[in-house]
C-alpha positions as CSV (number, residue, x, y, z in Angstrom):
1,X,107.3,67.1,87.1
2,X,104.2,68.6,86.4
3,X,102.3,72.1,88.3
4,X,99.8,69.8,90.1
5,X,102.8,67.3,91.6
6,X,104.8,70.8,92.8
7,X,101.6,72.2,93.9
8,X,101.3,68.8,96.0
9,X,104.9,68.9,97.3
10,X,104.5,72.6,98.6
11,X,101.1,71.8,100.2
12,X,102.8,68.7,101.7
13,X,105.8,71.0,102.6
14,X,104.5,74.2,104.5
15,X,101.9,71.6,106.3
16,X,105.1,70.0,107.7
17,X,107.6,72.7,107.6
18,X,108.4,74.7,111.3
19,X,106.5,78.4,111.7
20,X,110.0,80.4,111.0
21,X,110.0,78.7,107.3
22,X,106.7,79.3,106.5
23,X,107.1,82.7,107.6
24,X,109.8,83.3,105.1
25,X,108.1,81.7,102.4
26,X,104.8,84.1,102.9
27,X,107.7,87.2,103.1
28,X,109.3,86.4,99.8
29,X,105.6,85.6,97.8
30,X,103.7,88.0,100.2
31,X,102.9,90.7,97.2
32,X,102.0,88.5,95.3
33,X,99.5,86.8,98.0
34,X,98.1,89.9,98.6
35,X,99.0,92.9,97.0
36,X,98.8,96.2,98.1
37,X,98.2,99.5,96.1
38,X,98.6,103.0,97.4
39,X,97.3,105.9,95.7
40,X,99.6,109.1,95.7
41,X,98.2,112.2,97.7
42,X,97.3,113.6,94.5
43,X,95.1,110.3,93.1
44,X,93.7,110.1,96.7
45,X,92.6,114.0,96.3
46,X,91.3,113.6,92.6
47,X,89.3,110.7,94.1
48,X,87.5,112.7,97.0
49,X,86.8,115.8,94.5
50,X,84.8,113.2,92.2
51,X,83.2,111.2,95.2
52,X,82.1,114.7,96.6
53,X,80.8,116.2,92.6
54,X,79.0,112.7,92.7
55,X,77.2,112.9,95.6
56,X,76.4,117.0,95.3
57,X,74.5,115.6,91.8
58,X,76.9,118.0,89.8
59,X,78.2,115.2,87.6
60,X,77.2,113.2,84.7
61,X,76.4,109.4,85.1
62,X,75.4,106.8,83.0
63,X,74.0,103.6,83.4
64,X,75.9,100.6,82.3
65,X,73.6,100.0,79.4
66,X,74.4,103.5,77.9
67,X,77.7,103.3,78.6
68,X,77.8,100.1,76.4
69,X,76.0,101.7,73.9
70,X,78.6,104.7,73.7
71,X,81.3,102.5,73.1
72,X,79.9,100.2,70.7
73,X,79.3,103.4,69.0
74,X,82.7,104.7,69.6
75,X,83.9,100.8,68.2
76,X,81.6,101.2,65.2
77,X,82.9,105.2,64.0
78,X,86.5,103.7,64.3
79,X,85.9,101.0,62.3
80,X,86.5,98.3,64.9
């Protein structure tokens, strides 16, 4: 059977199916559907001490055209 048929069946299926099994179904693929990710206190807190050096102008940005430069650079010194 190939993806496209099983993708076909399941569409078929959960537009059919009663609310309690399509509740299960989101429950067991739910991460996956839409994941989720949680930063640690001390991500969250490195996070807001760059957001707040970005903002005071005390840090050092580059525009996406330099910063593809320095890595083509980086690439080229490294022989790759």
């Amino acid at each position: 059977m190939t993806t496209a048929v099983k993708r076909k069946q399941l569409h078929q299926y959960l537009d059919a199916t009663d609310d309690n099994k399509v509740e299960a179904i989101y429950t067991l693929l739910q991460n996956d559907i839409d994941p989720q990710y949680e930063c640690t206190p001390t991500e969250l807190n490195m996070l807001h001490e760059r957001a707040e050096k970005y903002l005071k102008g005390e840090t050092q940005t580059y525009t996406v055209e330099v910063s593809h430069n320095k890595i083509r650079q980086q690439r080229k010194g490294h022989g790759v």
